[in-house]
C-alpha positions as semicolon CSV with decimal commas, in nm:
position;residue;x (nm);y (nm);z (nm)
1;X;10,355;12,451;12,300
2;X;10,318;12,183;12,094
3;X;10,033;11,915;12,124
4;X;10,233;11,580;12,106
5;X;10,060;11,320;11,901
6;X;10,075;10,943;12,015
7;X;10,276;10,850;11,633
8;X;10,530;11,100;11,764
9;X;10,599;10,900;12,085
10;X;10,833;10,543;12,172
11;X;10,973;10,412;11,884
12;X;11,256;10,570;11,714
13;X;11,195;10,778;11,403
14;X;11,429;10,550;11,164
15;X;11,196;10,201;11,278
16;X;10,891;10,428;11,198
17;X;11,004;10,503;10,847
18;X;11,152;10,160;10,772
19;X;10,799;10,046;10,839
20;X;10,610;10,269;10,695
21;X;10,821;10,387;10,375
22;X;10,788;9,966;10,279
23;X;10,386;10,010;10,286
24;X;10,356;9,992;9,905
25;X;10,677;9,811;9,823
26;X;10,467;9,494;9,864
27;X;10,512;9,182;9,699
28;X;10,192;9,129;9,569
29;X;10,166;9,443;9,337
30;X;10,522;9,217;9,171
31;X;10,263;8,927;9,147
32;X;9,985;9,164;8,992
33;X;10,183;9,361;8,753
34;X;10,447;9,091;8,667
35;X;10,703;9,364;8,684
36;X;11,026;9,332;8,909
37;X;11,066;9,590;9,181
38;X;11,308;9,833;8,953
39;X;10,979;9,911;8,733
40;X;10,814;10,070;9,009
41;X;11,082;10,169;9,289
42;X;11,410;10,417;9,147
43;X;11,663;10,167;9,175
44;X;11,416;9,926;9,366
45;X;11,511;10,141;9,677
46;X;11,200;10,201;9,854
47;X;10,978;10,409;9,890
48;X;11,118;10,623;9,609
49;X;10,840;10,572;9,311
50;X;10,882;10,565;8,927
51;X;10,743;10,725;8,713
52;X;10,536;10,405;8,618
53;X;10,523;10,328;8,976
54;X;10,343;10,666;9,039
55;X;10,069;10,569;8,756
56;X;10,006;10,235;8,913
57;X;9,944;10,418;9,219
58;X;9,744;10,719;9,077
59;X;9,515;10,479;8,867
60;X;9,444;10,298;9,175
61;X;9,679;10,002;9,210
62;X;9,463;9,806;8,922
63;X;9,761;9,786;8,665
64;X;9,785;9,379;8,628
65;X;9,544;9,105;8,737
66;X;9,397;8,977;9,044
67;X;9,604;8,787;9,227
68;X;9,646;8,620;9,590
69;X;9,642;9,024;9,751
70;X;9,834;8,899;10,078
71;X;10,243;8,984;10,168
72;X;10,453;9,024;10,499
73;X;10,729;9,221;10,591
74;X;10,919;9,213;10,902
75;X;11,247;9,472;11,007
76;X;11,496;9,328;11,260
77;X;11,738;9,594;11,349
78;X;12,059;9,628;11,603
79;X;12,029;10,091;11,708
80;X;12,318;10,172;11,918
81;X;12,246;10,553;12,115
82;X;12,345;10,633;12,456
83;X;12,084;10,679;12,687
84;X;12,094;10,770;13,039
85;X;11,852;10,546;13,117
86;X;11,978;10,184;13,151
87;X;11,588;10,018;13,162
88;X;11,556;10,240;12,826
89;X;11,852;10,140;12,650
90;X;11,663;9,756;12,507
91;X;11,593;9,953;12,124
92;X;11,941;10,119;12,142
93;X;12,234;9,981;12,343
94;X;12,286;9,803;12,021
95;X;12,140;9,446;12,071
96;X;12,001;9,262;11,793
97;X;11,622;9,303;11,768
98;X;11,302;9,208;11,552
99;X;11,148;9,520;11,540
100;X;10,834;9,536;11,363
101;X;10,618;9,318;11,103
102;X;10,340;9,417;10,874
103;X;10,079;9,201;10,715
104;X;9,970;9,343;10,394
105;X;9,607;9,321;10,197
106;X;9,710;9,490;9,859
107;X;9,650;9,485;9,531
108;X;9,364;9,509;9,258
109;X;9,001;9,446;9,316
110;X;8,835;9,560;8,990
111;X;8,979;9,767;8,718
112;X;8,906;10,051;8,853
113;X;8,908;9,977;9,200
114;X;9,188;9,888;9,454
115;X;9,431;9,971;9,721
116;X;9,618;9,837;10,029
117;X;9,587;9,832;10,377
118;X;9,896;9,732;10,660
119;X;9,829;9,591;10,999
120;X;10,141;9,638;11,217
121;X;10,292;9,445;11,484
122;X;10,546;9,676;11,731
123;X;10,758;9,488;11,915
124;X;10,843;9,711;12,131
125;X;10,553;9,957;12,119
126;X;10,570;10,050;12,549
127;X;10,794;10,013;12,809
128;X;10,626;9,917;13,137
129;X;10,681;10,254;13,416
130;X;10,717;9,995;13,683
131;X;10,949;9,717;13,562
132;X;11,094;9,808;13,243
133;X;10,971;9,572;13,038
134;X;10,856;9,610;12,686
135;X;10,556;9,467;12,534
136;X;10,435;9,431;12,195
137;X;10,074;9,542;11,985
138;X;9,947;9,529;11,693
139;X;9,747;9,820;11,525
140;X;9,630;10,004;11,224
141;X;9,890;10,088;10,965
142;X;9,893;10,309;10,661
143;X;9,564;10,243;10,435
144;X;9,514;10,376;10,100
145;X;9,171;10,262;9,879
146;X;9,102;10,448;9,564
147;X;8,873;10,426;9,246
148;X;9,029;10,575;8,962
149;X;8,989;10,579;8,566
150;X;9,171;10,719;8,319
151;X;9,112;10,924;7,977
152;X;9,382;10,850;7,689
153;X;9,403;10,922;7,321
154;X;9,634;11,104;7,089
155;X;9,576;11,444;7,239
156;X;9,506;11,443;7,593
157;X;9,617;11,182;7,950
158;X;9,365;11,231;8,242
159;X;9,409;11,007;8,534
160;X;9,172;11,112;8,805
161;X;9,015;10,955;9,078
162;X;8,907;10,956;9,518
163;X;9,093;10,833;9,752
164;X;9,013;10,707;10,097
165;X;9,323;10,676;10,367
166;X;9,427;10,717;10,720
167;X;9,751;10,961;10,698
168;X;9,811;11,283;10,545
169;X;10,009;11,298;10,251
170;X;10,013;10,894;10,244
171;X;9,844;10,915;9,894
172;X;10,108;11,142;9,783
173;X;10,293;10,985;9,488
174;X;10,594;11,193;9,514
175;X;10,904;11,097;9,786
176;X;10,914;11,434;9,859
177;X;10,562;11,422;10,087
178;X;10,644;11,435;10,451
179;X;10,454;11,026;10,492
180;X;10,726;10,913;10,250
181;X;11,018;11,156;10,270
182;X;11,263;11,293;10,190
183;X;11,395;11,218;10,534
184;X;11,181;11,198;10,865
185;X;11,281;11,445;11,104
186;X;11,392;11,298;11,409
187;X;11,264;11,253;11,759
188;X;11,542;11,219;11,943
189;X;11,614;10,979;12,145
190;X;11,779;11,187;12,397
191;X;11,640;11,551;12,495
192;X;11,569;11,698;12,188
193;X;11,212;11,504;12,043
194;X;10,886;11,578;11,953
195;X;10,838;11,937;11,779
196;X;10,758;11,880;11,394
197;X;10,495;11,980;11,188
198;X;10,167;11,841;11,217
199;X;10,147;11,740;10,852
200;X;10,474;11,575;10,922
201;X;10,310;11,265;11,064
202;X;10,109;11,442;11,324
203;X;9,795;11,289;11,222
204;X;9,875;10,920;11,076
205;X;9,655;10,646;11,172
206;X;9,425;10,912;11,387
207;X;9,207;11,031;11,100
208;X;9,000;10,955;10,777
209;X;9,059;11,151;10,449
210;X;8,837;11,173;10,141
211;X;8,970;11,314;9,847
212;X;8,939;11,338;9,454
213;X;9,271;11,440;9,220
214;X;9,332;11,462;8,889
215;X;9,661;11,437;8,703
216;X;9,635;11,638;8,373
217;X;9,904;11,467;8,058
218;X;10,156;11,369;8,319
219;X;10,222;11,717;8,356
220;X;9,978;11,910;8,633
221;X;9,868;11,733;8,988
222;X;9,559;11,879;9,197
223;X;9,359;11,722;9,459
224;X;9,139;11,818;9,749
225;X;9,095;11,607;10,052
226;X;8,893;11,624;10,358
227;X;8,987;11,462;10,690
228;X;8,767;11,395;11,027
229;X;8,830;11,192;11,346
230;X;8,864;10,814;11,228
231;X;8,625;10,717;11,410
232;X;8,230;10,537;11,339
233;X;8,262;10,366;11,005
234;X;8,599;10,483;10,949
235;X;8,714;10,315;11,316
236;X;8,906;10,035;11,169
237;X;9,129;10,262;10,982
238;X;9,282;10,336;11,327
239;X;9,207;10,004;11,524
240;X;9,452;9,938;11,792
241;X;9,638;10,222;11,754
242;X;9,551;10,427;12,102
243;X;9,526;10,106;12,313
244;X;9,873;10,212;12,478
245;X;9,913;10,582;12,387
246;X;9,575;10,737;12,531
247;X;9,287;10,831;12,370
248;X;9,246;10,936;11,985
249;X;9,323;11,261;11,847
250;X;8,970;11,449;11,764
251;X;8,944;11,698;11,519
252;X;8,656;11,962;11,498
253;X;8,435;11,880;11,193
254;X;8,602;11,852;10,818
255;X;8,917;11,989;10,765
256;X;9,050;12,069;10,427
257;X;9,436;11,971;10,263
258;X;9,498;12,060;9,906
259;X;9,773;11,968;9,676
260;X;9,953;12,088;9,340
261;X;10,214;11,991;9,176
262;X;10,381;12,082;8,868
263;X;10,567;11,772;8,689
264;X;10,763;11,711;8,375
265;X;10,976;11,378;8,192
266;X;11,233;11,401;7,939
267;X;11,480;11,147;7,862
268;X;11,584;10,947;8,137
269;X;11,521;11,255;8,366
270;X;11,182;11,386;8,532
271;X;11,141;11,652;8,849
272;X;10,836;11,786;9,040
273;X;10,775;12,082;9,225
274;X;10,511;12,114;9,435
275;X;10,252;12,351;9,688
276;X;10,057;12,190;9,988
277;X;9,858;12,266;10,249
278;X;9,666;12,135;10,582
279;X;9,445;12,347;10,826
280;X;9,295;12,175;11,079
281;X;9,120;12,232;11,433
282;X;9,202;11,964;11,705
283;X;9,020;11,934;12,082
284;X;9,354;11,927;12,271
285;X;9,171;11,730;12,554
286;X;8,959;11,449;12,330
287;X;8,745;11,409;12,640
288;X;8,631;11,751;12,671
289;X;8,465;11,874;12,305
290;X;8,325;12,202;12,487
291;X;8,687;12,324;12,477
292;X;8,825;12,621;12,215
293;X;9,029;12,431;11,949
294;X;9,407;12,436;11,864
295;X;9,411;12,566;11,502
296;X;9,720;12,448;11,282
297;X;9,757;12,568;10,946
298;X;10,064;12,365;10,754
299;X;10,211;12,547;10,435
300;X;10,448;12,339;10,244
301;X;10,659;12,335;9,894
302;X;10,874;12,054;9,792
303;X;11,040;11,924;9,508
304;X;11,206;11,559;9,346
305;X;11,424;11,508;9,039
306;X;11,512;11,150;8,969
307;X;11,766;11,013;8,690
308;X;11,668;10,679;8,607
309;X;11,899;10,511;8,305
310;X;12,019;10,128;8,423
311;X;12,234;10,072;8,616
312;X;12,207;10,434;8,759
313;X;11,947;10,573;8,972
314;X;11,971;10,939;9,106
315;X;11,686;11,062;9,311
316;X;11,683;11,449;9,465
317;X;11,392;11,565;9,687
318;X;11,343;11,844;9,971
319;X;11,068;11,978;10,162
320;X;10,985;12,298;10,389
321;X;10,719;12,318;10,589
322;X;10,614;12,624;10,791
323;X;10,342;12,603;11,003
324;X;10,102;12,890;11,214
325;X;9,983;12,794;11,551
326;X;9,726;12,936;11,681
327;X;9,635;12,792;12,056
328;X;9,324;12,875;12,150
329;X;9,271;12,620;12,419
330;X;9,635;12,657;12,610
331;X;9,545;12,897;12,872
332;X;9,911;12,863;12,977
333;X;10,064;12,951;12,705
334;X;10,180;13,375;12,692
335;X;10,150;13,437;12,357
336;X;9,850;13,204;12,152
337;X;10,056;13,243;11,840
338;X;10,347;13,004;11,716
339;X;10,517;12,877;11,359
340;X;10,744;12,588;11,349
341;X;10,924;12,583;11,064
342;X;11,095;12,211;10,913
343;X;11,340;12,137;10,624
344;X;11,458;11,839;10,492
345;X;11,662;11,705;10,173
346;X;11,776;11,395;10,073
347;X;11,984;11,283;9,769
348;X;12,027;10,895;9,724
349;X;12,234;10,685;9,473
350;X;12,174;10,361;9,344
351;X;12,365;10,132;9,132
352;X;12,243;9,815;8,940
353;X;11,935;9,815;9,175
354;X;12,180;9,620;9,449
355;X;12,435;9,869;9,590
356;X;12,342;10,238;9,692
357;X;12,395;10,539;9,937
358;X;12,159;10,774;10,055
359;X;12,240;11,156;10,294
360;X;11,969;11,297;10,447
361;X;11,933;11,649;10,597
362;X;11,727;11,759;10,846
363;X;11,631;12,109;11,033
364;X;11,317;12,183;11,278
365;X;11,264;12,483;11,500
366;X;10,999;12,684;11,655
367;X;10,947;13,055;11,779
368;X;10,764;13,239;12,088
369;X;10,612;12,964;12,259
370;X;10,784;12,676;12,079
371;X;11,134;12,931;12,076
372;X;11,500;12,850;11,892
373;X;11,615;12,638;12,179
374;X;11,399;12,347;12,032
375;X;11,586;12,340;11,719
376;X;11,672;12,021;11,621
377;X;11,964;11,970;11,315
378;X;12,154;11,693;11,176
379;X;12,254;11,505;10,910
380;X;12,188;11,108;10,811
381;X;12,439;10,924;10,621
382;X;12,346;10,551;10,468
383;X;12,430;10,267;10,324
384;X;12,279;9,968;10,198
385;X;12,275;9,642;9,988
386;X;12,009;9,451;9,827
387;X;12,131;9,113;9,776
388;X;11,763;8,969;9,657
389;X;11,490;9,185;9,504
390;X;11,294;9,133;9,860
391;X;11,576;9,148;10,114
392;X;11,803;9,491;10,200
393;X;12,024;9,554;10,424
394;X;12,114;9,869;10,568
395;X;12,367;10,087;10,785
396;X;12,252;10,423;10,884
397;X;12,437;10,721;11,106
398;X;12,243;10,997;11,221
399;X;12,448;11,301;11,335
400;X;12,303;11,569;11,542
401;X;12,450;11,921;11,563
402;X;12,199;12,091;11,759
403;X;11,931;11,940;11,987
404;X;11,677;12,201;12,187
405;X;11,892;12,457;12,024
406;X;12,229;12,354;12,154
407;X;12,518;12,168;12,085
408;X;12,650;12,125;12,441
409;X;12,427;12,062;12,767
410;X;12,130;11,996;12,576
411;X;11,922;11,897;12,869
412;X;12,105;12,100;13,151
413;X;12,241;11,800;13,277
414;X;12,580;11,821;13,071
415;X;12,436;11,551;12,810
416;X;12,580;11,708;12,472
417;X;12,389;11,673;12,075
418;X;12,644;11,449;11,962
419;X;12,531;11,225;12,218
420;X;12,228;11,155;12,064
421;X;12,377;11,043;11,743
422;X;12,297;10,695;11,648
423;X;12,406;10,427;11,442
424;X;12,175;10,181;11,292
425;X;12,199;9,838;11,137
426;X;11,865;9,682;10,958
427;X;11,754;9,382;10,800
428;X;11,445;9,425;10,578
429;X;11,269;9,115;10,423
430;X;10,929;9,056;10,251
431;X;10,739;8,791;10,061
């Protein structure tokens, strides 16, 4: 069994990463730097990072000067999915929405010091039990503060620096970390949600991480990072975001993610492969810390290659995750032990920063208690159009072949996987 996190619940998977993949593509850092979005963004698709977009992040977002540290971004979308459910059908019968909107505080505060933080409104965050209706809130969003400095001369580059943030894999520069990319794997809409890793997103917006990295002549990434319950001082890293979803997610004491990676550029060409890690011990019932912990201990190796030469921009990434299970505190569950295993890939195109195309794979399954028949698999097709450096516009299909392991009768009720596919139309804008 798998614990199911409150990020993991209501709003579809695509909204989530429209949202949160934008968190750095900011306005502001334009302003700071001077630089037009191609300089930092591949193409300037986001999230997909630069190589000089990666060093304005690793040396803490302090390239530039100060300037007004304040943007907005809003997503109005039209999903189109059948559902079952006609009072659940206001995200996806495919009706025009406004989605989300995110206020942004980013940017430089000394020069070694900066960072951003994103306050999100959901439009549709919950859906009333009673009478259907949806209602909005507003909570914490990614948040990422660092002091860095960096060592440069003729024979050695050291960036290094800490980091402070609320998600997993957030400060990750590379699009190949499971907060950025390559692809989100889906909860479906339909039958077939909710079993992913839990460095996949599991722990966004619940916790506080402290870290220090180091990035050795643009060639070798480490860093260490500790994360605990963001709570006390570190509450308003996850204000408002269990006001509708129950309480927060408590972890026992300090638990450890580490991160290498393995990076070279030549040319117009540069690629990254990469090792990662989480363990980490959560109370499964937040009001009860006398309770045996879940244990969860995330492996994970992923890689990017990127082609950047104007007007082309080529950018390659995949990730597997495989993650042991070891639940302690589920007295129902037969067998303590269980792995989940995710993969996903993602190859995008982008030409003269304004036309591109994107296909995105994706494969999750578990074994014993979280067996093959939750297997989700598909495939995500896009296309999109940036007619103004802050404005794209977006159609996306996502195909499923298998959902709980099947491709027919998927939740005994006849309902089949290709039912679940969706088709999505977005507008995103920021200024």
């Amino acid at each position: 069994m798998k614990v199911s996190f409150p990020l993991l619940r209501g709003v579809w998977f695509l909204s989530i990463l429209l949202a949160a993949g934008s968190a750095q593509a900011v306005p502001s850092y334009a302003r700071q730097t001077g630089q037009n979005c191609v300089a930092c963004h591949a193409g300037g698709q986001f999230p997909e990072l630069t190589p000089y977009g990666r060093m304005f992040k690793l040396t803490g977002y302090t390239i530039g000067q100060r300037t007004m540290p304040l943007s907005m971004m809003g997503v109005l979308n039209a999903n189109k999915v059948k559902v079952n459910d006609p009072a659940e059908g206001k995200q996806q019968d495919g009706s025009p929405i406004f989605n989300t909107a995110s206020l942004f505080i980013a940017g430089k505060i000394s020069d070694n010091i900066g960072g951003f933080a994103q306050i999100t409104y959901n439009n549709y965050d919950a859906q009333n039990s009673d009478s259907g209706k949806w209602t909005g809130h507003t909570g914490a969003d990614n948040m990422d503060f660092r002091y860095a400095d960096r060592l440069i001369d003729a024979n050695r580059d050291l960036v290094y620096g800490v980091t402070l943030h609320n998600n997993p894999t957030v400060q990750d520069v590379w699009m190949s970390a499971p907060a950025w990319g390559p692809a989100t794997v889906p909860g479906s809409t339909g039958s077939g949600g909710g079993l992913l890793p839990i460095l996949a997103d599991g722990l966004g917006q619940q916790v506080a991480g402290i870290g220090a990295y180091a990035y050795w002549n643009r060639t070798l990434y480490a860093e260490l990072t500790g994360y605990r319950t963001g709570n006390g001082i570190f509450s308003f890293m996850t204000q408002g975001v269990n006001n509708d979803h129950g309480p927060q997610t408590i972890l026992k004491g300090v638990n450890p993610y580490w991160r290498l990676a393995l990076t070279h550029e030549w040319g117009a060409h540069n690629a990254m492969i990469g090792l990662s890690g989480l363990d980490v011990k959560i109370y499964p019932d937040p009001t009860d810390l006398s309770t045996p912990t879940d244990h969860y201990r995330d492996v994970g190796l992923d890689a990017q290659y990127q082609y950047l030469l104007d007007p082309h921009s080529l950018t390659a990434q995949a990730s597997y995750i495989h993650e042991k299970q070891d639940l302690e505190a589920n007295l129902a569950a037969t067998n303590p032990a269980d792995t989940i295993d995710s993969l996903r890939a993602k190859v995008s195109y982008v030409y003269h920063a304004k036309y591109g195309a994107s296909l995105s794979y994706f494969d999750v399954h578990g074994s014993t208690n979280n067996n093959p028949d939750t297997a989700t698999r598909g495939w995500t097709p896009e296309i999109f159009w940036t007619p103004l450096q802050y404005v794209r516009i977006g159609l996306q299909y996502t195909q499923f072949n298998r959902v709980n392991g099947l491709s027919s009768n998927t939740d005994g009720a006849g309902r089949s996987a290709r039912d679940d596919n969706s088709l999505l139309l977005y507008v995103w804008g920021a200024f």
